[in-house]
N, C-alpha and C positions, 0 to 999 in steps of 0.2 A: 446455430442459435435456435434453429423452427426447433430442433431435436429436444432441447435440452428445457424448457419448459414444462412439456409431456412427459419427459424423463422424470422430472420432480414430483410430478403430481403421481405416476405411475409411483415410483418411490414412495410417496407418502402414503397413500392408499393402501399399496402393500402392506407398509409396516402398519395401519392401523387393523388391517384383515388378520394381522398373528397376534401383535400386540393389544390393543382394544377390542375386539371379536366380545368382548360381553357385553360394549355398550351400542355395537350398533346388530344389535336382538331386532327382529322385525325388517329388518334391509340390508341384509348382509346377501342376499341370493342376489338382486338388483345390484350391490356396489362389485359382487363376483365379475359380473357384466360388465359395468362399466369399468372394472379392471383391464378386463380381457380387448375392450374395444379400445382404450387407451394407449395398450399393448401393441394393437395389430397397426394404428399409424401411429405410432413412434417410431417403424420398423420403416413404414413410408418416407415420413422427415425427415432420417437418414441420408437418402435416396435426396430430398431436395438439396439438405445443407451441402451434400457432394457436389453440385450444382451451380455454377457462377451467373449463369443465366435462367431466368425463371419467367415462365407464363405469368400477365397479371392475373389471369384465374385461378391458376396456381398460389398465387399471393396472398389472394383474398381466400383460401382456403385454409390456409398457415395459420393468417388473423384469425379466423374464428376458430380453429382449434385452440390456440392459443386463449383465446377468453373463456372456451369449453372447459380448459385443461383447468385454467384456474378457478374456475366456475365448481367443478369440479369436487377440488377440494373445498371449496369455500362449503359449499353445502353439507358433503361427510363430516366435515370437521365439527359445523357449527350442531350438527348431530349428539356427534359422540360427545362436545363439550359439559351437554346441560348433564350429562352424566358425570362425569368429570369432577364438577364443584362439590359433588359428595365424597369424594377422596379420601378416604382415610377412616373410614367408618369399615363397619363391617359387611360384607357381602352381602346379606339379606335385607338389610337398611337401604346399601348401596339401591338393589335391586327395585325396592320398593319406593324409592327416590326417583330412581329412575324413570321408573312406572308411571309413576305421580305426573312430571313433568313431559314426560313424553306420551301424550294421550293415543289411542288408537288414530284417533282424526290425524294429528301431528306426524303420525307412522307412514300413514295412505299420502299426507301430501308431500312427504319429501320422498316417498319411494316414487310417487310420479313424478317429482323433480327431476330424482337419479335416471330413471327409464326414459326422460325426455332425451336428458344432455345425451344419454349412451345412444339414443336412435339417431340424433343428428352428427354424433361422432361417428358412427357409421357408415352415414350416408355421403357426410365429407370425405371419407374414406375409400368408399367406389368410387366418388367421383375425380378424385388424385389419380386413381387408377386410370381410367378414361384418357389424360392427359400423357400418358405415358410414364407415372410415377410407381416405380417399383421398389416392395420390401427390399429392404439388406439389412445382413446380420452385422456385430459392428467391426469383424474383423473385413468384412465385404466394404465395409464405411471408409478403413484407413486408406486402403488402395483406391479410392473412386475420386479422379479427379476431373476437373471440365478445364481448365485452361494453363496455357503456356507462359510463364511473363517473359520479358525482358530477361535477354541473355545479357551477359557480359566478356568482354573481349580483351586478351592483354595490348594489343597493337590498340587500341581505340585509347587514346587517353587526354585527361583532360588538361588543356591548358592551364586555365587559374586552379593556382592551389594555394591558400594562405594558411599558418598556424600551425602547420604540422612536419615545418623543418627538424623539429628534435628527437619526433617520433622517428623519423626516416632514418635520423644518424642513428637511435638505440636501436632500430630494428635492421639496419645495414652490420652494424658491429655485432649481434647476433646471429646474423646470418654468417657471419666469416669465421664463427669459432668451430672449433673441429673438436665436438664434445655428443656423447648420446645425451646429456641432458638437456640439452638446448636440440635438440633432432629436429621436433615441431615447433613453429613460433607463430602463436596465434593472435589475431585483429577481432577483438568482441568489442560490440557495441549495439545500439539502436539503432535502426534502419535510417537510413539518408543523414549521420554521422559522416561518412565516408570513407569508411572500411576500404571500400573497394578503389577509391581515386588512391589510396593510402597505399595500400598493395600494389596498384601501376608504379607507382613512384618508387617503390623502394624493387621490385620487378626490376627497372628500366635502369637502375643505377648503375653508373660506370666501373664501382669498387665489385660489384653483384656479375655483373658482365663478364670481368675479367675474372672473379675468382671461381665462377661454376662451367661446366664445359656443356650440359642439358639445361635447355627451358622448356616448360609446360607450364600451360595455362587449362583450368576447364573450370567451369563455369554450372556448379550443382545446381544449387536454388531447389526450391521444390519438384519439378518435373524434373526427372532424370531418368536414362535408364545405365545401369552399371556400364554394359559393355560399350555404349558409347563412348565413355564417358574415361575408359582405359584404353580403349582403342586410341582415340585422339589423345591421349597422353605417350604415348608409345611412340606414336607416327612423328612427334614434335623432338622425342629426344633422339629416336632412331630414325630419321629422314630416309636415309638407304631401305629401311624394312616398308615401305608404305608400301607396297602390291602383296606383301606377304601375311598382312595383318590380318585384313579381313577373311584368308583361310583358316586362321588358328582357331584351333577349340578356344573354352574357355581357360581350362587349367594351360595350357599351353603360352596363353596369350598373361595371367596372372604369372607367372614364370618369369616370363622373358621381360615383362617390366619390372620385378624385383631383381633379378640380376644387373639389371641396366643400372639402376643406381648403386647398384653395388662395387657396379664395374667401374663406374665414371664418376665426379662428383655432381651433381643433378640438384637442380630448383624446382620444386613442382607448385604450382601452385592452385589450390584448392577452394574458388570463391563463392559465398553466399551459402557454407554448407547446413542444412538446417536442424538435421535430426541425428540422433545416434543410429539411426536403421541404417540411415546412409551412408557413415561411415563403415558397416558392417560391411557390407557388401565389395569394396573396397581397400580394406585393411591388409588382406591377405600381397594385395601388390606391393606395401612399401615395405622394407624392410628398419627391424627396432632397432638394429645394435652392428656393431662395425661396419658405419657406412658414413661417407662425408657428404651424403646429401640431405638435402636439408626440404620439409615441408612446411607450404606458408599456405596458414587457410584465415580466410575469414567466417565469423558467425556471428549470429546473433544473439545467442546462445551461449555463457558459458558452462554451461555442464556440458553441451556438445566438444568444446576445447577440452575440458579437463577427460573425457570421454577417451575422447583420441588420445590423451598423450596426459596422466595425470603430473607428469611433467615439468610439460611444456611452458613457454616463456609467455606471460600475457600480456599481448598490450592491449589499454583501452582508453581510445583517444575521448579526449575532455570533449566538452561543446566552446565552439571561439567565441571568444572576448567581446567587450563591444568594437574596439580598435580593428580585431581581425576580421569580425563580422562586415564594419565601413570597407575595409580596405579587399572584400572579398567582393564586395557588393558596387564596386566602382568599375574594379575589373569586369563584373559582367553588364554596368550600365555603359559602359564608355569602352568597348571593345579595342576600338580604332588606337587610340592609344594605351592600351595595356593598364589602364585605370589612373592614368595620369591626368590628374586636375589643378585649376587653379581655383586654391581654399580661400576667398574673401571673408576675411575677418575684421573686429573691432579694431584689431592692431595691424592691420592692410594686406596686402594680396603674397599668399604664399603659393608653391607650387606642396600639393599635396599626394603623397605617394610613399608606401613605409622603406623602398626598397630605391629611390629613383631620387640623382640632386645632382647637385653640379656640374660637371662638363657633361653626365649623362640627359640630365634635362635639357640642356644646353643643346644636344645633337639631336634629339626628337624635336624640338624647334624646328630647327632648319631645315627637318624634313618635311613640313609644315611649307604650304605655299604662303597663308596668313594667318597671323596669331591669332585670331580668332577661331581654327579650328582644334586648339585645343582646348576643353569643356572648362565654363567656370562656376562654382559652387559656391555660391553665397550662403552665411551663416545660416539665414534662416528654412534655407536648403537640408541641410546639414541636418539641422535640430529635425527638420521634418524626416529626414532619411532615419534617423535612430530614435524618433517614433515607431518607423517603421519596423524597424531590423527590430524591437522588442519584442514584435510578436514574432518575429522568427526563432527569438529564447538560444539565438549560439549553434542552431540546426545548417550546417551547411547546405543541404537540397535545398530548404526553407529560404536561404539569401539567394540561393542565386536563381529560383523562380523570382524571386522580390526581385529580382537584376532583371530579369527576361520583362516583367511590366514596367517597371520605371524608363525601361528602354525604347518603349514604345506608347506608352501613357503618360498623363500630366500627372506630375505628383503628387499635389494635392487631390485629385481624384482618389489618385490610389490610396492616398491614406483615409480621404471618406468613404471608399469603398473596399476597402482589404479584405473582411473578409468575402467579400463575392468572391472578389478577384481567387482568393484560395479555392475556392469553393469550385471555380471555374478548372482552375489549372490543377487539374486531377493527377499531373503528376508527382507530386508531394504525399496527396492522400493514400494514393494507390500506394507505393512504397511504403508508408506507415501499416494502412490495411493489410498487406501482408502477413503483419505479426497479428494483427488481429483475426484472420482467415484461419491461419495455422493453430490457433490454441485448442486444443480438445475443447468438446463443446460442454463438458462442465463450470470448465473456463470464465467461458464468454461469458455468462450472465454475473459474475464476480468482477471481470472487468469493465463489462458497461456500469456496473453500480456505483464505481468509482465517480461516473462524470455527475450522482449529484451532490459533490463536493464545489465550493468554490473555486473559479480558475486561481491559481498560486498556494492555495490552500496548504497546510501540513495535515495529512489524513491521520489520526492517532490509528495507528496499526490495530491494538487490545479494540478498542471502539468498531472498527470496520471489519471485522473479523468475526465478532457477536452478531452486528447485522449481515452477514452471508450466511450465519447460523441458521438465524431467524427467519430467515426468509426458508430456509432449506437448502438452499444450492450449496452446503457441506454436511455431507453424513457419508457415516462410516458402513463401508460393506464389511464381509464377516471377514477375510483376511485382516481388513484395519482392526476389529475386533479381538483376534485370534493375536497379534502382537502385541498388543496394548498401546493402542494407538488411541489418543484422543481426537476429541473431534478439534478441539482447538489446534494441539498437532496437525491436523491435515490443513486447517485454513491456515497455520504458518506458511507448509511447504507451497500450499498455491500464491500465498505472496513470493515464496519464493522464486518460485514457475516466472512468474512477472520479472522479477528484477531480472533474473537468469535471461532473460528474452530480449531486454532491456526498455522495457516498456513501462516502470516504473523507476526513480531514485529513493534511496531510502535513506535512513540516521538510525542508526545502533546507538543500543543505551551501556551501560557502564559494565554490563555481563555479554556483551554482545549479540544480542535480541536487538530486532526489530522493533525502534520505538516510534517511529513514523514515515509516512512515504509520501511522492509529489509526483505529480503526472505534470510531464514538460507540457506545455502547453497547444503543438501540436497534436500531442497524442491525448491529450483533451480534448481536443476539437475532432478529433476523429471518434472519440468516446462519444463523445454526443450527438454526431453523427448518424451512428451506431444505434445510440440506443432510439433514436426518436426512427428509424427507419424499423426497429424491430418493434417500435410501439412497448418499448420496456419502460421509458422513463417520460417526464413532463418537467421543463423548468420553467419557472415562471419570475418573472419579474415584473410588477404593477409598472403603466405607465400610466396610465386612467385605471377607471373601475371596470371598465369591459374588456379591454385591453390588455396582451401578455403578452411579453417578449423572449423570444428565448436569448438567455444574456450569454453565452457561448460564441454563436452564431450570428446573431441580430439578423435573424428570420422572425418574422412575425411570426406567431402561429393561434388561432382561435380553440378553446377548449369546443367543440361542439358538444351537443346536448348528448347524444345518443352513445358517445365514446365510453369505454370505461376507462380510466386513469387508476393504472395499478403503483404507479410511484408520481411523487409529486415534491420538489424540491422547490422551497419558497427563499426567494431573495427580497430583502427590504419588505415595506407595507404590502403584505399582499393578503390581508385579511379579506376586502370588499370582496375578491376573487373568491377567496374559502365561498363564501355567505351565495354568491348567486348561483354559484357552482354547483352547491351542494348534493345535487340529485346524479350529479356524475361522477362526486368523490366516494359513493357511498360503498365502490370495492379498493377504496384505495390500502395497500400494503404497507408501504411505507411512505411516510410523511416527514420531513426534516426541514428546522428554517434555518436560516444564516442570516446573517446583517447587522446583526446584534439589533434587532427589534424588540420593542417592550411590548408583549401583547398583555394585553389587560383580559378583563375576567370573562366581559360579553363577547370578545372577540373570538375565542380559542372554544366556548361552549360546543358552539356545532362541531370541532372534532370529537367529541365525546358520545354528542348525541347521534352523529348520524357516520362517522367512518369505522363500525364496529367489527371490519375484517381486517382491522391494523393490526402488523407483526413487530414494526418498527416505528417510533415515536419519538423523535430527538427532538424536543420542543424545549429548547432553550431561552431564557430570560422571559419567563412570564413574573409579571407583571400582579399578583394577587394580594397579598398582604393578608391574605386570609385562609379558608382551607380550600384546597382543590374541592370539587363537585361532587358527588354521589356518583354520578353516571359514570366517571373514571374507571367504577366496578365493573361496567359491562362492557370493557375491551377485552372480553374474553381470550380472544385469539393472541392478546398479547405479549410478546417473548423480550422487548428493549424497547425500557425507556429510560429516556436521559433528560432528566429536569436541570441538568445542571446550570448555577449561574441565577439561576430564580428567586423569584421576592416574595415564598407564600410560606404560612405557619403552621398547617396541619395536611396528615393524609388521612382520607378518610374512609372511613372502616370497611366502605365496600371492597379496598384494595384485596381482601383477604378472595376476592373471587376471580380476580387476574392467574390462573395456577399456574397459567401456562411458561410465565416471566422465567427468564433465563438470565438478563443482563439487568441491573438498576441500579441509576447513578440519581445517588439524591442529593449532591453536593450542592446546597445552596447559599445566597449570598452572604459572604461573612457576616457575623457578630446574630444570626438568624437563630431562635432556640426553632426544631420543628418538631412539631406532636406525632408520635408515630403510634398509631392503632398498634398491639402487640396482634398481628394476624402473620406477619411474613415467615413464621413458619409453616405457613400452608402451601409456600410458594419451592416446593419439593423440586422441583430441573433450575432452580436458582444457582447458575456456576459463576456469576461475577456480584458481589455486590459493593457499592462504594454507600457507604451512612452519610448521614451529614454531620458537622464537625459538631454540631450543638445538638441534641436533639431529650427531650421527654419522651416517656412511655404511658400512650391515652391507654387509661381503664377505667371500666363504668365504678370501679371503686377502688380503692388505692393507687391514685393516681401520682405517676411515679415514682411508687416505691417497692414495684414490683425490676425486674431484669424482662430485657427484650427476649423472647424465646427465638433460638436460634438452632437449636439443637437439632432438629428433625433435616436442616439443609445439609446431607450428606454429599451432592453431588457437585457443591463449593470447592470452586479452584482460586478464586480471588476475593480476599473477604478486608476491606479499607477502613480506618476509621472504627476499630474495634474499641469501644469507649470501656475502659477496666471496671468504672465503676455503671453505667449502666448494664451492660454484657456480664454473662457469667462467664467467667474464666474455663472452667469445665467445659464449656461446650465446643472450646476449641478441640478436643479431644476425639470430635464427634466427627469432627472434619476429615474423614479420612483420607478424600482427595486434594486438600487443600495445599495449595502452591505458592500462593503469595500473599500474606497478610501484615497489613497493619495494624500497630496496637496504638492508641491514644490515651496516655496518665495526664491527662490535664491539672490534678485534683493535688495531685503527690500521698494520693491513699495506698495506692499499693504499693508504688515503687517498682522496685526490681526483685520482689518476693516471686516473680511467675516465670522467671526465668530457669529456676531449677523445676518447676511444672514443665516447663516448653521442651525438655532436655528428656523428661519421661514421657512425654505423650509420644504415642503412634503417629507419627507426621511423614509418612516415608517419602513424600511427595514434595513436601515442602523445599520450596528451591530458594526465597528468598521472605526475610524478615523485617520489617520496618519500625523501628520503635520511635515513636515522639513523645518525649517525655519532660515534664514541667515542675520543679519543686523548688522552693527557696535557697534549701542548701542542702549540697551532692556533699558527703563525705567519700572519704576512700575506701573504706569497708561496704561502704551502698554498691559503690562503683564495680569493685572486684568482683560481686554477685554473678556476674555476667562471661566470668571468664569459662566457663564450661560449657557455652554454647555451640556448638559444632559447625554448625551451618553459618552461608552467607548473609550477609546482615547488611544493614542502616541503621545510625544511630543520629537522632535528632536531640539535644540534652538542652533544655533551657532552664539558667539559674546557677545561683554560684555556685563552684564547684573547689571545697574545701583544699583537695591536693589530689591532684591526675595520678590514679594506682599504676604499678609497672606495668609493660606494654605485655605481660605475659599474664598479667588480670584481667586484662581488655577481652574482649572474644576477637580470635586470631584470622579466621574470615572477613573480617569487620572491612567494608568497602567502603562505607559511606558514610563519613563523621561530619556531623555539624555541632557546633559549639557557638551558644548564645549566652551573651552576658556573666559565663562564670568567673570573670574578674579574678582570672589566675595572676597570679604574682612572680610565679616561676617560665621560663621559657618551659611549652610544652613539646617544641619539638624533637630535643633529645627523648622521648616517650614514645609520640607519635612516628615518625621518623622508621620506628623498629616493625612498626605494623606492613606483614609483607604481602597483603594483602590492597591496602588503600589506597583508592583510584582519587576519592573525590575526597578534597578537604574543604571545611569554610570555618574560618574563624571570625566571628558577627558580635556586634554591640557590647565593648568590652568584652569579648572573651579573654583579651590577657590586657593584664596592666603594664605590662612593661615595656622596655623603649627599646632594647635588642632580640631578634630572632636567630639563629645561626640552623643549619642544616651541615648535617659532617657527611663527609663521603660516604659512600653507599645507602644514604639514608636515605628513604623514601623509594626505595625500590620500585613499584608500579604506579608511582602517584601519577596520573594525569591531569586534571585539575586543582588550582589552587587559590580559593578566593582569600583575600581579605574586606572585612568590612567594619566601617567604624571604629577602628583602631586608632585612637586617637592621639595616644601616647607614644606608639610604635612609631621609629624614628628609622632603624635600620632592618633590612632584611638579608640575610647571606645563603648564602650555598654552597659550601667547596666543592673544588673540581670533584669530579663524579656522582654528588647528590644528586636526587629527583631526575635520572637517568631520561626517562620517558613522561616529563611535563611537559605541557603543548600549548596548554592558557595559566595563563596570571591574571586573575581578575583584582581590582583595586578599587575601592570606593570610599568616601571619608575620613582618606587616613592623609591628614594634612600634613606631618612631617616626615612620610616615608619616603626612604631615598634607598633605590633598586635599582641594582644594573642585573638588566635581563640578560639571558644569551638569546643570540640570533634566531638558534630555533622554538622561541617563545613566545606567543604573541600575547601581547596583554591587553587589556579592555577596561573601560569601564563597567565594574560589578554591581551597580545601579540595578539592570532588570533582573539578573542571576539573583542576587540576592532577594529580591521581591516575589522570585518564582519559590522558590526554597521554601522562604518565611510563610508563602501563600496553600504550600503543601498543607502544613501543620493549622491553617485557619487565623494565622498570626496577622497578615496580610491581605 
């Protein structure tokens, strides 16, 4: 993590030295320099991050490069910016603008700015040296480690094991079959899951015992070296050969252990492996193909699994219940008796235990000198213990450290003190930290950025993707380049990097993209950990006005005066903090509140006035009823913001000096009209934009009856809320990157005339289409318009809809149908039914009038959801054997006569909030 800050800024400096080189005229000799100083420790920091143990002078050297780095850029940047705002003019103009705003005095003080930070990054830079800290190149980086963890043993195994009887049977019964495609059967999961308790147990099993004639156990992990590591696999299957091994070459010794399994049937098992390098080095010993023996790894990793054996059989164990969490968590409180208790309840004293009753309970008595030593557990015991166990989130290490304090502390302690207690017992952490040690150090700063999210939070994937943008920690080198790689491409694969580690869960949307993720709440608490130890992040929570809590942790912690605070994540009222703060927020990068706080108009001023190196801005539910401020204009620096959720009526015209904006989400509170200045075509690296459902076009004359100019944002990949009749049609045209758009006909002006437009445009890119569309009355010749759309779709249709065209007029992509109030007459499903494409259906507020539905066999092919709502006529619903093959939900809301028999594999809901979310899309709601 020291590395990968320096990295960014060296990164970014570069690219303004080839790319911008005409607007920093005058100090480009000076920014060469601090190029170059930049350069020579970064090469240092290396050299630390390899490092588990560090000097605190070393530390305090890290910090302040760290604020140099960013210092850094903050200075270059806010340089080349005043150049910048003339964008678009011509060279000589540009020039002479430039000129203007950047006086010779203005030249001399920030080239002595630059020449300051580059002599004390220098100077910091001997002095690393001094301490023993040496350049490496970053192939020098991978190889450089400082410590050993925890091994692991197969003879060592752990007594309590709860919740993962069924894994053990499917992973015994794949172990027994005599198949190359089952060869490797691999354990991915998260760290302190119990990969490895999981693999003793199925190791140790008596079906496993008797059917293989070799065991091996070896234990990778991070530190490893190959020939160890075959050698003790060798000596375990071949006992006789142990004096002989240690003579063998290497090829010699790679040999005799692939023969070995070849010869014999053989278990080897292969625990904590972390990398694909390490399986390399290794591969050559097991044999692919005519062999009965069988390899069991675990990882953390699956692409490490699918690595080894694109194959291979996965398992990956769940997190325990609350049930198996209590009943894991007794075992490790109450040893003596194997977690047998007596449960006092409102309906009086039971013996508590999932696996323990009658004549067996019976005989642990008796072993028992007096009833009293076995444990008794009173309800409000009980309630206190799964207080507890919540914050362990189903983490098996997680409970039974919570077992190891309950065991020897009062409980209600532990539960007013939990997280010390975590904080204390580093064996949790450190097993988490792992995964966080191991990630490339580009990584890291994507993943500490995570923890300022609320704990439980759902992270919107598209959102947290633009702020790794924005900050910089994603850009593309010339290979990304050279394939055509986007930059949003690359911040998918690093969410993907997470999940694959298992350091994140995620929710895939209806094409199977990433539509949001959740950090278990462990590895939350090590995020933030993380970040406040690398001085990356600040969360704050008001408890008073001086006061601020980190809500994670519940560590105090004091802003002091002299800090710089580059992120700052606000929970609840934490205005008063903004206001006294302010001379220490004044580098802050990114700012985001949560709580659903109202800030009003005096509250939120000083971020405009005084935090003008914001990159990120997610300032959600203000509070204004009026127009944002002038000074909005001078957030130069720019790149996301998200108003969404807000109560104000106009932006104001300085917007048009923000050039830098990448991401803007201006969805404000329903039924809101907002004035948008016609400038955001200046806003040229604009790749996401979401409009507001309502919105006017300010112009100092014809006011609103011009079109929002849009045409110039070529570099648009997500364009929302495209209003037909404020937008020019045409300028979708323009969009030659564009990937995902929505269009809004609130009006029923245009209809579906722009559909054979959409079918001629140059759109190569376009992956998904969203229509919401609004008119009295749909005929079936409107409707057919649509059927020569090629591409994947949405269709959102509100208002009667004369007669449903055949399913071959439809567009054949069509994923996502919502139907409101068209007050069909005919059952639509023999129509709908044919579309082989549709995942998501909802039939809402009278969409049909009538009292039976029927679905015939093979209908619905890929449907997996299916709401009804407000159907109030509708009486029956059917499906013959084999319709809707792969439906999963039945959602049901206001439909008072309908009577459904589900099949088992269907689970159905109340469609109460589904429906509200849907309607909320389109501004209905």
């Amino acid at each position: 993590m020291a590395e990968s800050v320096v990295s960014f800024a060296v990164e970014k400096i570069g690219n303004l030295l080839i790319d911008e080189v005409k607007f920093l005229r005058g100090v480009k000799g000076k920014v060469d320099d601090l190029y170059s100083a930049l350069r020579r420790v970064q090469a240092l920091l290396r050299d630390v991050d390899a490092r588990r143990e560090r000097k605190k002078a070393v530390e305090e050297c890290v910090a302040q490069l760290r604020d140099f780095a960013y210092d850094a850029e903050d200075v270059i940047e806010r340089y080349y910016l005043k150049a910048a705002l003339t964008e678009g003019q011509n060279i000589i103009k540009a020039y002479a603008c430039f000129m203007a705003k950047c006086s010779c005095v203005q030249v001399h003080e920030v080239g002595t700015e630059i020449e300051s930070l580059k002599s004390r990054i220098s100077e910091i830079g001997d002095e690393m040296q001094k301490y023993g800290i040496q350049p490496l190149n970053e192939s020098e980086c991978e190889t450089a480690r400082a410590s050993t963890p925890e091994r692991t043993y197969a003879h060592f195994e752990e007594e309590d094991f709860v919740g993962r009887e069924d894994h053990i049977k499917v992973l015994v019964n794949e172990l027994l079959k005599d198949g190359e495609q089952q060869r490797v059967i691999s354990i991915c999961g998260m760290g302190g899951l119990g990969k490895t308790t999981l693999a003793k147990k199925v190791f140790a099993h008596e079906k496993v015992k008797k059917h293989f004639h070799g065991f091996a156990w070896a234990c990778i992990s991070q530190e490893y070296r190959v020939r160890d590591i075959l050698e003790g696999i060798l000596v375990k299957l071949n006992p006789d050969q142990r004096e002989g091994v240690k003579e063998m070459k290497d090829d010699d010794l790679l040999e005799t252990l692939y023969k070995t399994q070849k010869e014999k049937r053989c278990i080897v098992v292969l625990d904590d492996i972390w990398t694909e390098r390490a399986w390399v080095g290794l591969r050559n010993a097991f044999p692919t193909k005519d062999t009965r023996s069988k390899l069991l790894i675990t990882t953390r990793n699956r692409e490490v699994a699918q690595h080894i054996d694109p194959h291979c059989f996965l398992n990956e164990p769940q997190f325990l219940s609350q049930e198996e969490s209590w009943n894991l968590l007794k075992k490790k409180v109450f040893p003596q008796t194997k977690g047998l208790v007596v449960e006092i309840s409102s309906d009086g004293p039971r013996v508590g235990q999932d696996i323990v009753a009658g004549q067996v309970v019976e005989d642990i008595a008796k072993q028992s000198e007096t009833e009293g030593q076995i444990p008794v557990i009173t309800e409000d015991m009980k309630m206190l213990a799964y207080k507890l166990l919540k914050k362990c989130a189903g983490l098996p290490l997680a409970v039974v450290v919570l077992g190891g304090l309950l065991a020897h502390n009062d409980w209600e302690t532990v539960h007013k003190t939990i997280n010390l207690h975590f904080n204390d017992k580093r064996n949790v952490s450190e097993v988490l930290a792992l995964s966080y040690d191991n990630l490339p150090s580009h990584l890291k700063p994507c993943f500490l950025y995570l923890g300022s999210f609320p704990e439980d939070a759902e992270i919107h994937a598209k959102e947290v993707l633009y702020m790794w943008i924005a900050e910089g920690f994603v850009s593309l080198n010339a290979n990304n380049k050279a394939r055509g790689i986007s930059v949003e491409d690359l911040a998918e694969q690093y969410v993907m990097e997470f999940v694959n580690r298992g350091m994140v869960q995620v929710r895939f949307n209806l094409i199977g993209k990433i539509k949001s993720f959740h950090l278990h709440d462990l590895m939350r608490d090590l995020c933030i950990s993380k970040a406040l130890e690398e001085s990356f992040l600040s969360i704050l929570n008001i408890q008073q006005d001086n006061e601020t809590e980190n809500c994670s942790t519940s560590m105090a912690i004091k802003v002091g005066s002299s800090c710089k605070i580059r992120r700052l994540s606000l929970n609840r009222n934490v205005i008063p903090s903004l206001k006294a703060s302010r001379r220490t927020l004044v580098h802050l990068r990114t700012l985001m509140s949560f709580g659903g706080v109202k800030w009003e108009s005096k509250q939120f001023q000083p971020i405009f006035n005084y935090c003008k190196f914001l990159r990120v801005l997610k300032l959600e539910n203000l509070n204004v009823k009026r127009s944002l401020p002038k000074s909005m204009g001078d957030l130069v620096h720019l790149r996301f913001l998200s108003l969404a959720g807000s109560d104000f009526n106009s932006l104001p015209q300085s917007m048009g000096n923000v050039v830098c904006m990448e991401f803007l989400d201006l969805v404000v509170t329903r039924y809101i009209t907002v004035s948008i200045p016609n400038v955001l075509w200046k806003m040229r690296r604009l790749r996401y934009l979401h409009l507001p459902h309502k919105f006017a076009i300010k112009e100092k004359i014809l006011w609103d009856r011009k079109k929002l100019r849009l045409g110039t944002l070529k570099n648009l990949r997500t364009l929302k809320n495209f209003d037909l009749k404020k937008c020019d049609v045409n300028d979708i045209d323009k969009f030659t990157n564009l990937q995902k758009l929505t269009v809004l006909d609130k009006y029923g002006c245009v209809k579906l005339e722009m559909f054979p437009q959409l079918v001629e445009f140059n759109l190569k890119h376009l992956r998904f289409l969203s229509l919401y569309l609004q008119y009295n009355l749909w005929t079936e010749g409107e409707l057919s318009k649509m059927s020569n759309y090629p591409h994947s779709c949405k269709l959102f249709i509100n208002g009667r809809i004369e007669k449903l065209p055949e399913h071959k007029s439809l567009p054949q992509q069509l994923r996502k149908l919502i139907l409101i109030d068209s007050q069909l007459k005919e059952d639509p499903m023999p129509i709908l039914e044919k579309l082989p494409h549709l995942v998501f259906l909802m039939l809402g507020y009278y969409a049909f009038m009538g009292k039976e539905m029927v679905c015939s066999a093979g209908g619905f092919p890929q449907l997996k959801h299916l709401l009804f709502d407000a159907l109030l006529d509708l009486e029956e619903w059917r499906a013959a054997e084999g319709a809707v093959p792969h439906l999963s939900r039945l959602g049901i809301y206001l439909c008072p006569n309908l009577r459904v028999v589900v099949p088992p594999r269907i689970s159905t809901y109340d469609g109460y909030d589904e429906s509200l979310k849907e309607l909320g899309k389109c501004g209905l709601f």
